[in-house]
C-alpha positions in Angstrom: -95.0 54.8 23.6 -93.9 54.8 27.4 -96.7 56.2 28.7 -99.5 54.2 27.0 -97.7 51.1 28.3 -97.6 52.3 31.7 -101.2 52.7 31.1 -102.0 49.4 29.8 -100.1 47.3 32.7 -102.2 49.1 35.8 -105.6 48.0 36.0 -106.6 51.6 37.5 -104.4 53.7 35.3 -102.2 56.5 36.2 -102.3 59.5 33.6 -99.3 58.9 30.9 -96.8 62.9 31.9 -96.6 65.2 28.8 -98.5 62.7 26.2 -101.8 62.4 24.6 -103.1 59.9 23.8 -105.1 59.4 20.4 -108.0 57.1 20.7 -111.1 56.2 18.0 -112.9 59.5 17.6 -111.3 61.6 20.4 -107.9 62.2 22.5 -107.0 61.8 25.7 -105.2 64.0 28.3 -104.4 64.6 31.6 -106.2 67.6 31.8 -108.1 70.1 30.3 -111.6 70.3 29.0 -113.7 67.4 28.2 -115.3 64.4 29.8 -113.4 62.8 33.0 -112.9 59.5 32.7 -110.8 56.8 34.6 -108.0 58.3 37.1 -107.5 61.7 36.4 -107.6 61.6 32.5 -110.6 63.9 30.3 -111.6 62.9 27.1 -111.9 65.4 24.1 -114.5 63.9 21.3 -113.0 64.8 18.1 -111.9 63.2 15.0 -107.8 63.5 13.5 -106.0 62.1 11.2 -102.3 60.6 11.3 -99.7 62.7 11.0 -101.7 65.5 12.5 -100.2 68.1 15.6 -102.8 67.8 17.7 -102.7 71.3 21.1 -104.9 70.3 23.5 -104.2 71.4 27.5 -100.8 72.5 27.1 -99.6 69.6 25.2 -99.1 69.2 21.7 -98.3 65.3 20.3 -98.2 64.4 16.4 -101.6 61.4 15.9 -100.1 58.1 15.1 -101.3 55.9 12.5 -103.7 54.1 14.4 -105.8 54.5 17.3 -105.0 52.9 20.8 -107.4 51.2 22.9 -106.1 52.2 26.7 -107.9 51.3 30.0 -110.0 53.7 31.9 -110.6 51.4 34.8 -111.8 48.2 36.6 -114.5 46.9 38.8 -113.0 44.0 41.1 -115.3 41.1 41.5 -113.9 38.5 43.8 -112.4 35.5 43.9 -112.9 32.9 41.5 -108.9 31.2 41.5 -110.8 27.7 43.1 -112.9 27.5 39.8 -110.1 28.7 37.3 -107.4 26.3 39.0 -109.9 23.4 38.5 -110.4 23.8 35.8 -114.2 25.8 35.4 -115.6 27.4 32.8 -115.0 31.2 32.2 -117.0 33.0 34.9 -120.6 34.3 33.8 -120.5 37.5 33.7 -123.3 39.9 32.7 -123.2 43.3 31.7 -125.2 46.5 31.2 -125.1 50.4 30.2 -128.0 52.8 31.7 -129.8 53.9 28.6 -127.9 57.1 28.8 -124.5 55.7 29.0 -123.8 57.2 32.7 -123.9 54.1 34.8 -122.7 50.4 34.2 -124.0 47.6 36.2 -122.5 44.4 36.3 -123.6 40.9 37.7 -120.8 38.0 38.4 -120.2 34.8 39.1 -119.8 35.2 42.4 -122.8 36.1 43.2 -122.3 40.4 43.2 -124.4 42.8 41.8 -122.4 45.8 41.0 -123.4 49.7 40.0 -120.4 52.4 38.9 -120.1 55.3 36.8 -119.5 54.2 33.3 -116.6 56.9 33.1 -115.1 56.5 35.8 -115.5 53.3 37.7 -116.9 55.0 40.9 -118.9 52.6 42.8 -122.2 53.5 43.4 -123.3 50.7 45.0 -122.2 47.2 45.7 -124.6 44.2 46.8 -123.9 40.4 47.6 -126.4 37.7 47.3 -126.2 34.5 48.6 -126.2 31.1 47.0 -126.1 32.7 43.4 -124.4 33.2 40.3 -126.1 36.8 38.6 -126.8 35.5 35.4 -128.8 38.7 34.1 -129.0 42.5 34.7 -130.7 45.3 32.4 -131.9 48.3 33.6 -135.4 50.1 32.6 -135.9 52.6 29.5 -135.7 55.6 32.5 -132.7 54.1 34.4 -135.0 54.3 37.5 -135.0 50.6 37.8 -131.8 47.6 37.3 -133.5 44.3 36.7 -130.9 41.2 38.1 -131.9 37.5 37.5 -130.3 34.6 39.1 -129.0 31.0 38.6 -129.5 30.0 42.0 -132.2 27.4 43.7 -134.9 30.0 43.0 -133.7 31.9 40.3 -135.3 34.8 41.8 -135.7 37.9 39.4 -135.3 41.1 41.3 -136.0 44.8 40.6 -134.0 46.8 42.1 -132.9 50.5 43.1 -129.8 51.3 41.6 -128.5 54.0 43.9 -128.8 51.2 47.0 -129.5 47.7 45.3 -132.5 46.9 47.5 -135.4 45.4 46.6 -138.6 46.5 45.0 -139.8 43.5 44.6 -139.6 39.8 43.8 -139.9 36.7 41.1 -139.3 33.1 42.1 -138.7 32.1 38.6 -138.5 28.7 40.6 -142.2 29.0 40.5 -142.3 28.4 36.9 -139.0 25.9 36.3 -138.2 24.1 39.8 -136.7 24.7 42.8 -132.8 22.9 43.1 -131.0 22.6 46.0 -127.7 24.8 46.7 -124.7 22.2 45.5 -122.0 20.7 47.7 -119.3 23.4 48.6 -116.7 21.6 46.4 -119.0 21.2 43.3 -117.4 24.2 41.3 -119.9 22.9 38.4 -123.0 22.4 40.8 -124.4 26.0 40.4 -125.1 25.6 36.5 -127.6 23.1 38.0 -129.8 24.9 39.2 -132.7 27.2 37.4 -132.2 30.2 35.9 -132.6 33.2 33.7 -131.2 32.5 30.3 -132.7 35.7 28.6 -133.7 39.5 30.7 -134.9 41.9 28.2 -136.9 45.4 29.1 -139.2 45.8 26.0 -141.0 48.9 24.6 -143.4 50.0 27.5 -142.0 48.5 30.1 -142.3 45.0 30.2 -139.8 42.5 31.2 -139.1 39.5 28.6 -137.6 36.7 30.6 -136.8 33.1 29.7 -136.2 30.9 32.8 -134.7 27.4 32.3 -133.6 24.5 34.6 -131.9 21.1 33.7 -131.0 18.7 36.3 -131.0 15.5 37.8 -133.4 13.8 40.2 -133.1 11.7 43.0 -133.2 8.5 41.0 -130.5 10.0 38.5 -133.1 11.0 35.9 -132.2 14.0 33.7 -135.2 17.0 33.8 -135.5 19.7 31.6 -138.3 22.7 32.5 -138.4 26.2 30.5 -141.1 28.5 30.0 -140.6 32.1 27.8 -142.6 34.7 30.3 -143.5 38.3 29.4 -144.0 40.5 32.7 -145.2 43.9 33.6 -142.5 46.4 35.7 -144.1 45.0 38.4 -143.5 41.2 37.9 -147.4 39.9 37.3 -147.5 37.9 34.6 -148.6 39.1 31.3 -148.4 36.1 29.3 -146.2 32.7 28.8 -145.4 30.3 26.5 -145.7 27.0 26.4 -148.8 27.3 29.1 -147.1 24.8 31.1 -143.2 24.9 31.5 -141.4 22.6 28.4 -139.6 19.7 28.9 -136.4 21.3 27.3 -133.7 23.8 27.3 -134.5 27.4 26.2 -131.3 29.5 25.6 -130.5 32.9 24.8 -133.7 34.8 23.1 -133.1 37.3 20.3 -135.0 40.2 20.1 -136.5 41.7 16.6 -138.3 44.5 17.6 -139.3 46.4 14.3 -140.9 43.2 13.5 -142.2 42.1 17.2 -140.9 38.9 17.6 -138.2 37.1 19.6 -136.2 34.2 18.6 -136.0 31.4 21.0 -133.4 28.6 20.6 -134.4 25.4 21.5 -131.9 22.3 23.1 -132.9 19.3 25.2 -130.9 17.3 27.6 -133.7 15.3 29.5 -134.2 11.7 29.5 -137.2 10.4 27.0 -138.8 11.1 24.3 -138.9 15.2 22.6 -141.7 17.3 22.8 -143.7 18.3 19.8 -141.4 21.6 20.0 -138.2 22.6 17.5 -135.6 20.6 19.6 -132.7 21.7 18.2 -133.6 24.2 16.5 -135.8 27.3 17.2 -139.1 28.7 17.6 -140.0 32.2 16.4 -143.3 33.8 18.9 -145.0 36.8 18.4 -143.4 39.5 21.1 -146.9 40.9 22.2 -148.8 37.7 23.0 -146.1 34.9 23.0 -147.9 33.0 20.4 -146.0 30.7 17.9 -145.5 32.1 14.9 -143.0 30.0 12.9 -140.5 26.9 13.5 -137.2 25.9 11.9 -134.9 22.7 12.8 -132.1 20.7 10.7 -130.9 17.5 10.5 -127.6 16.5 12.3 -124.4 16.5 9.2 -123.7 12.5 9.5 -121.7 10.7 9.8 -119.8 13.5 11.5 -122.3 14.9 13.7 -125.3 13.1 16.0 -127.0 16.0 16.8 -127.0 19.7 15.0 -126.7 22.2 17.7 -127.2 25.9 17.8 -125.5 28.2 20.7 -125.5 32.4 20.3 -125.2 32.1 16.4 -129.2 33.3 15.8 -130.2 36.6 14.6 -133.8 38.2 13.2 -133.9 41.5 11.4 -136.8 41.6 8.6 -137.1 38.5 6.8 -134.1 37.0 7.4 -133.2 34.5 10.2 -130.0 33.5 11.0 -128.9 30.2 12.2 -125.5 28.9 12.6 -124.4 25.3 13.5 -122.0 23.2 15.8 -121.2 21.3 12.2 -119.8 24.6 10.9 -122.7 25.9 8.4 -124.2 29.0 8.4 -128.3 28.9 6.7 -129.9 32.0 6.3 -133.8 31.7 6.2 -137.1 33.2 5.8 -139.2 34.7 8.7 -141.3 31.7 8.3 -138.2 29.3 8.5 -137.9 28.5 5.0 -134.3 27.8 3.8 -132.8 30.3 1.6 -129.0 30.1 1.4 -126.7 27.8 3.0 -123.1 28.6 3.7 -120.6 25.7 4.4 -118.0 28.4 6.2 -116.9 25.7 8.7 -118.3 22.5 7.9 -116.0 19.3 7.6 -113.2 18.8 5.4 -110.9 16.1 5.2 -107.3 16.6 6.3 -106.3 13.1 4.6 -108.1 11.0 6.8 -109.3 13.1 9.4 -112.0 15.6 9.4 -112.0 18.9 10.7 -114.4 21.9 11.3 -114.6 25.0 12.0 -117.8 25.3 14.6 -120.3 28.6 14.5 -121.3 29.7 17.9 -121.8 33.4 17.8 -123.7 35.5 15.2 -126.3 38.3 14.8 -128.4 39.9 11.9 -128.4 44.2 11.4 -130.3 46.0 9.1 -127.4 45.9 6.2 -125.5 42.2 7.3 -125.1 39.4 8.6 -121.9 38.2 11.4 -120.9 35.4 12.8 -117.3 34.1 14.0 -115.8 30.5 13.3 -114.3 29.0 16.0 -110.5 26.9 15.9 -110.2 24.0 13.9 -111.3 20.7 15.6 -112.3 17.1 15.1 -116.1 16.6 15.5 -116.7 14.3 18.2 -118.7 12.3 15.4 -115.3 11.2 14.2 -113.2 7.8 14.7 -110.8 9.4 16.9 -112.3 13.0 18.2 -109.5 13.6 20.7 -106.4 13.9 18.4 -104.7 16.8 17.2 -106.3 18.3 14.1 -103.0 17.7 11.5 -104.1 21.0 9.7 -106.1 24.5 9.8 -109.6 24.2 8.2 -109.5 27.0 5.4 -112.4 29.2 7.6 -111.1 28.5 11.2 -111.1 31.6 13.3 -112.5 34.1 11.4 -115.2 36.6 11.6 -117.6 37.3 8.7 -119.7 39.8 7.6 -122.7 39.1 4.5 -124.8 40.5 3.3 -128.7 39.4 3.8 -128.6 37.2 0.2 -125.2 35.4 1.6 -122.6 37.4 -0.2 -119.3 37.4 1.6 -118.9 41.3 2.5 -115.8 40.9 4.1 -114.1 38.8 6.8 -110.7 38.9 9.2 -108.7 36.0 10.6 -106.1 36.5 13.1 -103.7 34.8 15.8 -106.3 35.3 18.7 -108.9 32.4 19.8 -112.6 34.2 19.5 -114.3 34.6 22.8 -117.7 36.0 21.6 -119.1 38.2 19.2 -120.7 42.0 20.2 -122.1 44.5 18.3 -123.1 48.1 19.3 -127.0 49.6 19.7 -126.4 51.5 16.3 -125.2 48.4 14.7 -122.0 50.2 13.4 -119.3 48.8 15.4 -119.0 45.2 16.2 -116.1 43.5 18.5 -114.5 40.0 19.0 -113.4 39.1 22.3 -109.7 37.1 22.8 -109.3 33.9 25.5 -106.6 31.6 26.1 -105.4 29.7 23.2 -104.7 25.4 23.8 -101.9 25.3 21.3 -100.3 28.8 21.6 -98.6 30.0 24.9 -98.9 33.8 23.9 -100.1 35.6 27.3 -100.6 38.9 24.9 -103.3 37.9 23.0 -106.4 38.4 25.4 -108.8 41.4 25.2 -111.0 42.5 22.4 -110.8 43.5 18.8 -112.5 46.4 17.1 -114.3 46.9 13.5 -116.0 49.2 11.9 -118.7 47.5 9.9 -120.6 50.9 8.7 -121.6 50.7 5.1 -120.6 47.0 4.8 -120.6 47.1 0.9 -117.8 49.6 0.2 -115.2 47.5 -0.3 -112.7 47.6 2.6 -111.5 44.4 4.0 -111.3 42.9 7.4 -107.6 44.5 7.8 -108.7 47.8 6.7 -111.8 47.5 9.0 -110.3 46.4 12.3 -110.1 50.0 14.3 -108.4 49.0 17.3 -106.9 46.2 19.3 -108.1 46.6 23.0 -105.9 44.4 25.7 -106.6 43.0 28.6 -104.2 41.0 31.5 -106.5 38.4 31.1 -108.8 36.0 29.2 -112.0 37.6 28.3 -116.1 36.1 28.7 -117.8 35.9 26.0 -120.4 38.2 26.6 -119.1 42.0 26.5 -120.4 44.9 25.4 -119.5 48.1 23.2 -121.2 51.6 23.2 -121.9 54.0 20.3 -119.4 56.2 21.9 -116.6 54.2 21.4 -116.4 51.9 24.9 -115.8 48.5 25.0 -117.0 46.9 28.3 -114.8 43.3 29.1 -114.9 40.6 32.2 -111.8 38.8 32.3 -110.4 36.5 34.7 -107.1 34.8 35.6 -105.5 32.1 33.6 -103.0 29.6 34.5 -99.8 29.6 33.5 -97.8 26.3 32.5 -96.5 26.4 35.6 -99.4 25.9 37.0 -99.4 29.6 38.7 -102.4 31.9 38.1 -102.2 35.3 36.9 -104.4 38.1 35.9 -108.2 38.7 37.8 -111.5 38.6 38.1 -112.9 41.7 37.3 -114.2 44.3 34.4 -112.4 46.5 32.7 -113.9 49.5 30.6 -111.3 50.4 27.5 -111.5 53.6 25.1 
């Protein structure tokens, strides 16, 4: 349809003339009653069916047989061409929804903190900070209050007013982990150097639930690690910590179980010497109210393949089953108390005559009814003879995202052309999305954005095709952390990509799709 393409190639869209537009769970128009959102379009909330002659504001359209996915607008965030054209990492990007939907703030790699109305894009407010990267934002169970953490040389936590983004107070998380240095101007790596907040979370109450983490180099070209997990009141004292003393490793990413009041923390070391007595690779499970250690769970690396068994965002808690999901491609689901239950070889190593390939796990969570986790492309694990050739063949469970149940049984799963960026679910649990990034072996520029599935009641027997809602697109390559509401939104920070001629395209920014 004309008009939704029109709509699709402006990043602040322009109203399609004479057309709705039929979008999961509503339809939107260029007038007439409902909810405003993005450049002059409303909203209606309500459910049709294809095939269905849908009146609404003077214009009547027939609902197609699936839904579009349009974009209602997006928040500019800078420049980051230096970092993409030299080849960086996807920008950090964090992102977060007022608890009543209204307003979305965002945090970027550039150092912005950024307030709008999660409708419409209108800025509220807009703040730079210096010598940063905003690694974290979350705002309190009122919205009165927009918590941002930085990876910067003091990792400073700050609460802040959201209608002007100044400062209530205060938190050196530098106190805890180090102070660093700013890096040279022409270091685009330098800033992941220096300390910061790898997990923000407002609990029940009030309390903030931060884990702050630094790895770097010293003078003498010795490799530190320091992390401590601290628990916070709203007014940044101190409430508890564990370890007492910072750790001499890498803490990454908590997760949150909150009907059963504990948090997850992974557990990775990249200092010189010997490990700690803590679950280096691996994780360590504390109790939510005091921070004391409450269970442990670690694996052996998969020789010869694999030196090390790694875990990244693949770890999820919900009752007594903890998820964990490996570089080497498995997937274990275990007791509360770490015990092994069921392992799942999804992407382990195969042999493609004499090469082996896998199909890594790097994002996964754990609701009440499954479990998810994505697969990544097929590669050669750097265990191998010869890591840097071409994989001659697709491992069987590359790229794919899968849903179980909590005893291991395949639910369902999806596979598609698109390289995974990333793995979201909603608050509800009901609706989970992939993200999309730039593919090494496939010059398709129409692949990026997001894909939508409904996963409510996962055991009733539709399949991955039947389950994928929606298809959102984006200009761009996406991060991998995004977000999507119980009202339908999906929330995505994408950035340019280069072309193979060397030319970038696309933007840094966010853009908010219905």
């Amino acid at each position: 349809m004309t008009g939704v393409l029109a709509l699709l190639a402006c990043s602040t869209p322009a109203p399609p003339v004479g057309e709705l537009i039929f979008v999961r769970d509503g339809v939107l128009a260029p007038a007439g009653p409902g909810r405003e959102v993005g450049a002059e379009l409303r909203l209606t909330e309500r459910a049709w069916s294809p095939g269905e002659q849908v009146d609404l504001a003077g214009f009547t359209s027939l609902a197609p047989a699936t839904a579009s996915c349009v974009p209602l607008y997006s928040v500019p965030l800078g420049d980051v061409s230096r970092l993409v054209a030299m080849g960086g990492a996807a920008p950090d990007t964090a992102l977060a929804l007022s608890p009543d939907g209204e307003r979305l703030a965002i945090g970027s790699y550039t150092g912005m903190v950024v307030v709008v109305d999660g409708w419409t894009g209108a800025e509220i407010a807009r703040r730079q900070l210096a010598e940063t990267m905003v690694k974290q934002v979350a705002w309190s169970a009122d919205g009165e209050t927009l918590y941002a953490a930085e990876q910067s040389p003091d990792a400073m936590l700050r609460a802040l007013d959201p209608v002007t983004l100044t400062d209530r107070w205060t938190h050196p998380l530098s106190d805890q982990v180090g102070h660093s240095p700013a890096p040279a101007g022409e270091d685009v790596y330098g800033v992941y150097t220096l300390p910061s907040a790898f997990g923000l979370d407002v609990l029940p109450g009030g309390d903030l639930l931060v884990v702050a983490t630094h790895g770097w180099n010293d003078t003498d070209g010795v490799r530190l690690n320091r992390s401590q997990v601290l628990r916070l009141g709203a007014d940044g004292a101190r409430v508890a910590a564990w370890p007492a003393q910072p750790a001499d490793a890498s803490f990454r990413r908590p997760v949150l179980d909150l009907d059963g009041g504990r948090v997850v923390i992974p557990i990775s070391r990249t200092a010189d010497g010997p490990d700690p007595d803590l679950p280096v690779d691996g994780v360590q499970i504390l109790d939510l109210a005091t921070l004391a250690p409450v269970a442990r769970a670690t694996e052996q690396p998969l020789a010869p393949w694999f030196t090390s068994a790694t875990l990244w965002e693949a770890v999820g808690l919900h009752g007594d089953t903890l998820l964990m999901g490996w570089n080497d491609g498995r997937v274990q689901l275990r007791a509360g108390d770490g015990t092994l239950r069921t392992q799942l070889e999804t992407g382990s190593p195969v042999m493609a005559g004499e090469v082996p390939i896998v199909a890594n796990v790097g994002f996964g969570f754990v609701t009440a009814d499954a479990v998810a986790f994505i697969t990544s492309g097929t590669n050669i694990p750097w265990g191998a003879a010869s890591p840097d050739l071409r994989p001659p063949m697709a491992h069987p469970g590359e790229n794919g995202l899968w849903g179980h149940d909590h005893a291991g049984e395949l639910l369902w799963t999806w596979s598609g052309p698109d390289r995974f960026q990333g793995l979201s679910r909603s608050p509800d649990g009901q609706t989970w999305i992939v993200g999309a990034a730039d593919r090494s072996s496939d010059s398709r520029r129409d692949l990026f954005g997001a894909r939508v599935f409904d996963a409510s009641t996962p055991a009733d027997g539709r399949g991955g095709d039947d389950r994928m809602v929606a298809t959102c697109r984006t200009e761009g390559p996406v991060f991998f952390h995004h977000l999507v509401s119980d009202d339908g939104r999906v929330v995505l920070a994408e950035y340019p990509f280069a072309g193979d001629d060397g030319a970038l395209s696309g933007a840094y920014r966010v853009t908010v799709l219905r």
